[in-house]
C-alpha positions in Angstrom: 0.0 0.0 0.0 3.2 2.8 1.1 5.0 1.5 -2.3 0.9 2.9 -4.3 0.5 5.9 -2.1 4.7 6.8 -3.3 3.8 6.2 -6.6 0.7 8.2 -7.2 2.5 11.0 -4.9 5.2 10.5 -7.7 2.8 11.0 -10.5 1.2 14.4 -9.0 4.6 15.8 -8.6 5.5 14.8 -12.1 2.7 16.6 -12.8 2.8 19.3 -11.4 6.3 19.8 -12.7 5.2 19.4 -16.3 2.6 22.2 -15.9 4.5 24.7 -14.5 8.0 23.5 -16.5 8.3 27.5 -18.1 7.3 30.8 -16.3 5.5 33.2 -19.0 7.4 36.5 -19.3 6.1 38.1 -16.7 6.4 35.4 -14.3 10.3 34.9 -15.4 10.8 39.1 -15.3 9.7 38.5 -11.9 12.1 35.9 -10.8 15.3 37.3 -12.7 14.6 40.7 -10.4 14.5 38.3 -7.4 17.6 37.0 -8.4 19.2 40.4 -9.0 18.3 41.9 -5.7 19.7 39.1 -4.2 23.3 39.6 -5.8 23.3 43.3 -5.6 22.6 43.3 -2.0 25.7 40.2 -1.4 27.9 42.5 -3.2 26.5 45.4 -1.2 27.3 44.0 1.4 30.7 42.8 0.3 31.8 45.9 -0.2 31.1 47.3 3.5 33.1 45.0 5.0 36.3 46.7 6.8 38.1 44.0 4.9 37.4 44.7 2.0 38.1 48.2 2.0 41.8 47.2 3.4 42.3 44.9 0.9 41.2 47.4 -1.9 43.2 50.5 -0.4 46.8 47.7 -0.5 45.5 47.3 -4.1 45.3 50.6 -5.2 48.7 51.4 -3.6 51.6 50.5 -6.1 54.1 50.3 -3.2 52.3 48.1 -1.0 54.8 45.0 -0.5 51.8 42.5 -1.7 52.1 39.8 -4.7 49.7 41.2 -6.5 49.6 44.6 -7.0 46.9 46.7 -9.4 50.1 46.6 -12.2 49.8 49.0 -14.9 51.3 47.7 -18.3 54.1 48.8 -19.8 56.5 48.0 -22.8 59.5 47.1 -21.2 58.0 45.6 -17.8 54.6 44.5 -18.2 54.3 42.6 -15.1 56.4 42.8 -11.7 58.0 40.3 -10.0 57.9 39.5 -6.3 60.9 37.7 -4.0 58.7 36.7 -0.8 62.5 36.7 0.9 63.6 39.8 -0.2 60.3 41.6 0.8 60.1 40.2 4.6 59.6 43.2 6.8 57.4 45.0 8.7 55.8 48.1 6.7 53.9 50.9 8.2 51.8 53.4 5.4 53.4 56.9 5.3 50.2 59.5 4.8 53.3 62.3 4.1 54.8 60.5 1.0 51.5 58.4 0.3 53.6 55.6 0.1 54.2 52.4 2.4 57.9 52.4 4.2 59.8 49.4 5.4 60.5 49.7 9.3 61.7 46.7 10.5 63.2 43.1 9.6 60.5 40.8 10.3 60.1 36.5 9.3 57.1 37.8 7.4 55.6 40.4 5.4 53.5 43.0 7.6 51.6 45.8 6.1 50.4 48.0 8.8 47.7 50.6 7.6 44.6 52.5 9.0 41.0 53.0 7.0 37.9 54.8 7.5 36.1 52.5 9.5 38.8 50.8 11.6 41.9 52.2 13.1 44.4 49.8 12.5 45.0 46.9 10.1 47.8 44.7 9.4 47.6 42.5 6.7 50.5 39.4 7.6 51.9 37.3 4.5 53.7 34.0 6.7 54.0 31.8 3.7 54.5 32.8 -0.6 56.0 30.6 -3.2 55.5 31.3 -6.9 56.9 30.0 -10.2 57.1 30.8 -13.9 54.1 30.6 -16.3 54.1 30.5 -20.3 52.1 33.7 -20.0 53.3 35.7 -17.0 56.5 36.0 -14.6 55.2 33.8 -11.8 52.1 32.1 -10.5 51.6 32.0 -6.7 51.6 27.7 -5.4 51.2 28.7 -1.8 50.4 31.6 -0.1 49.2 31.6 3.8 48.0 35.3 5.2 45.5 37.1 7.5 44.3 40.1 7.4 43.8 41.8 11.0 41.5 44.6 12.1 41.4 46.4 15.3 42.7 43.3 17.0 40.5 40.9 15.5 41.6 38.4 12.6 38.5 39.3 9.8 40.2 37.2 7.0 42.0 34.3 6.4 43.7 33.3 2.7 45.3 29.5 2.5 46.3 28.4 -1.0 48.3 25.9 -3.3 49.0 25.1 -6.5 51.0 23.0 -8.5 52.3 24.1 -12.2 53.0 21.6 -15.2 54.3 22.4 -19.1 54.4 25.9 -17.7 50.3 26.4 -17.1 48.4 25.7 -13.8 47.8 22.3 -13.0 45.3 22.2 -9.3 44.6 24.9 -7.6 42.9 25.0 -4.0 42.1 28.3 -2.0 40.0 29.0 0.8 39.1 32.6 2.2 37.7 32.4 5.4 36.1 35.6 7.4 34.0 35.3 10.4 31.0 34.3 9.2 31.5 33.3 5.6 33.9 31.5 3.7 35.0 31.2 0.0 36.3 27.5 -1.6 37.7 27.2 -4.8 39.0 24.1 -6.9 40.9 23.8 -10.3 42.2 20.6 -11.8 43.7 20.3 -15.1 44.8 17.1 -17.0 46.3 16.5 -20.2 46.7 13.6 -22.7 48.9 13.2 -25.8 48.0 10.1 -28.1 47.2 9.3 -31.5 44.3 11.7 -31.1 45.8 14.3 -30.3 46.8 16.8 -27.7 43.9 17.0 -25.6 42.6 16.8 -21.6 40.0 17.6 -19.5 39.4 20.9 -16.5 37.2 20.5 -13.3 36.6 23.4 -11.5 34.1 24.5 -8.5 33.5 27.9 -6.5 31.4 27.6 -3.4 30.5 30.8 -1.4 29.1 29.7 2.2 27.1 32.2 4.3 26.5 31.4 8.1 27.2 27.8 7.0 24.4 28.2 4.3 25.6 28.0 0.2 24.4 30.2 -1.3 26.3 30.4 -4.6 28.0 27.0 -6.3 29.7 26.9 -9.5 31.1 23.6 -11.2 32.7 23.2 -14.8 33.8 20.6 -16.3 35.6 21.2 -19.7 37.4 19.2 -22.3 40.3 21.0 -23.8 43.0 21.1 -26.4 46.7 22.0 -26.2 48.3 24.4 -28.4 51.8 26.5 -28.5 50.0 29.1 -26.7 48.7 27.0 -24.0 45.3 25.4 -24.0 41.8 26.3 -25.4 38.1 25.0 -24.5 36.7 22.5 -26.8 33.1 21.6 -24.5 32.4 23.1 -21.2 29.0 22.1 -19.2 28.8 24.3 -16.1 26.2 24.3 -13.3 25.7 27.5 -11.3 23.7 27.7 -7.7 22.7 31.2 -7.1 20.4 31.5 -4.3 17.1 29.7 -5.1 18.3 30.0 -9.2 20.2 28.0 -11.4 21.9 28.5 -14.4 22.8 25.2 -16.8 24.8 25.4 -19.7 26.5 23.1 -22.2 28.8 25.2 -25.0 30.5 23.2 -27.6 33.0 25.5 -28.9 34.6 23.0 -31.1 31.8 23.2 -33.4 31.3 27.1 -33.1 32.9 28.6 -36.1 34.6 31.7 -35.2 35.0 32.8 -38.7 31.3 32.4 -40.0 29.3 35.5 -41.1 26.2 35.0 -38.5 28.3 34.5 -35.3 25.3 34.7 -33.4 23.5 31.4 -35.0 26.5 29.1 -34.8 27.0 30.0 -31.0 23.3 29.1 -30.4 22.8 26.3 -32.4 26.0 24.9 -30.7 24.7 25.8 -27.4 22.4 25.3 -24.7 22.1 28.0 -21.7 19.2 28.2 -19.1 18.1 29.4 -16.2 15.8 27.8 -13.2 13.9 29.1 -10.3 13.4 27.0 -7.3 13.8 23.1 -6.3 11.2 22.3 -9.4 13.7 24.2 -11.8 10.8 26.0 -13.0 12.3 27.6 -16.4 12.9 31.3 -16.1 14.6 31.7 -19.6 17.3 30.8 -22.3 20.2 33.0 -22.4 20.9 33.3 -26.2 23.7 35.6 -28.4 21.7 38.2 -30.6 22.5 41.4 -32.7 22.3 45.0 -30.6 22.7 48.7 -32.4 21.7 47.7 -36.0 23.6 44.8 -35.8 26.8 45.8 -35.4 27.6 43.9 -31.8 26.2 40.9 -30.0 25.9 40.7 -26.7 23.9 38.3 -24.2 20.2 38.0 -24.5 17.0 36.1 -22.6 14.5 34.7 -24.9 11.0 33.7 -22.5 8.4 31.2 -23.2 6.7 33.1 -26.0 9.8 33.8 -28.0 10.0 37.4 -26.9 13.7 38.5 -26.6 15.6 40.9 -24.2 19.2 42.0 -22.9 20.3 40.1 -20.2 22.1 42.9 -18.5 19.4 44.6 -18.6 17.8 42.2 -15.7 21.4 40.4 -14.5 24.1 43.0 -15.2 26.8 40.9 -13.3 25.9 37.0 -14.9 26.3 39.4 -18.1 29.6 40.4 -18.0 31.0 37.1 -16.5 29.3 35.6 -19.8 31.3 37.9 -21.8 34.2 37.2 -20.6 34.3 34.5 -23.2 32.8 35.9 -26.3 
């Protein structure tokens, strides 16, 4: 009798599912607002945090004694280099000169610095190792620091990496604050045969709030080598934001870069969509398409009755992290 009673429960859910599959447009306006607020107020929030603002003032500041500094290219030194040994040292910020000045020897890197909404930080580098990249001086494969505030430790950075044929091979970094924390994975492989020169990346993001995920990304990729490192030939990725989530499978092998009507060979060769809620009620498919007379593409969501908009102008941010790759 329980295994009849599951079974028609498993039939009205099925259902139900079926009727409700796609939102109409104003149903799916609805939802990609939700999700919106819900981002702009994370990254409001974000950016209040006294951390954040000590972390973006050492950023702005070319001679903070950090790893990575906001560089500004140049022809004969586009990228600087840092010796973890050579920069050990306590370092106070010099309000006169604008300009941070080395105090003391010290077995580690401290930055010491005052903001606007705390008086005193110090930003402690214990542990840095990099090595060489095809594409760039040096890539960091461990890095241990903390970033203190008015006598309380508000941020925590552990990392490692490992490097092979010159290009990133794992990656593993965890930023921890006091009550959220920030995971992120990145493993590469690579196999030379008959076939060719080809492999496989896994990657993951996980942002956890009061123990509670609220945003997850996965990819998983095949690639294919090259002289100039590696490029994607399929990626399926899998985003968790909130109560959304965003699928997508892009097969970029069979995208033709070339061809006249961009726009149609990315879609045809794709397949991008978002979901509201635990019955992935579809909100939309995110789609290339034409703006100004033609003359650029840029994302798009096309709704249940065929009716297209931009994307940015509902989810500005998934927007421009879409467009990092076209």
């Amino acid at each position: 009798m329980q295994i009849f009673y599951r079974s028609i429960l498993i039939l009205i859910i099925a259902s139900v599912v079926g009727c409700v599959r796609s939102y109409d447009q104003t149903e799916a306006i609805r939802s990609l607002k939700v999700l919106n607020t819900d981002l702009t107020n994370l990254f409001l929030a974000a950016n209040e945090l006294p951390e954040t603002e000590a972390l973006r003032f050492l950023w702005d500041q070319p001679t903070a004694p950090i790893p990575f500094p906001n560089e500004k290219f140049s022809y004969d030194k586009p990228y600087l280099s840092y010796s973890f040994e050579t920069t050990k040292g306590v370092y106070t910020w010099d309000s006169i000169s604008n300009s941070f000045i080395r105090e003391s020897d010290y077995p580690e890197v401290s930055v010491l610095f005052s903001g606007q909404s705390f008086n005193e930080a110090n930003f402690r580098i214990s542990e840095f190792e990099s090595l060489a990249l095809s594409s760039r001086p040096e890539f960091p494969v461990l890095m241990e620091a903390v970033m203190i505030i008015d006598k309380q430790q508000k941020l925590r950075i552990s990392h490692t990496a490992s490097i092979a044929d010159e290009l990133p091979l794992t990656i593993n970094t965890k930023i921890s604050g006091t009550n959220y924390e920030f995971t992120e994975s990145f493993n590469r492989t690579r196999i030379r045969d008959e076939e060719g020169d080809k492999g496989t990346i896994s990657s993951q993001f996980i942002m956890s709030y009061d123990k509670d995920q609220i945003i997850d990304f996965s990819l998983q990729s095949t690639i294919c080598y090259s002289t100039m490192g590696f490029y994607f030939d399929k990626i399926d990725f899998d985003i968790q934001l909130f109560g959304h989530t965003i699928s997508g499978k892009i097969d970029y092998g069979m995208i033709d870069p070339t061809a006249e009507d961009y726009a149609k060979s990315f879609n045809r060769n794709s397949s991008i969509e978002i979901f509201e809620g635990p019955l992935r009620r579809k909100v939309g498919r995110i789609i290339l398409a034409s703006v100004k007379d033609g003359e650029l593409l840029d994302y798009h969501i096309r709704f249940s009755n065929n009716k297209e908009e931009l994307l940015s102008d509902y989810l500005p941010i998934i927007n421009k992290i879409l467009n990092i790759k076209l």
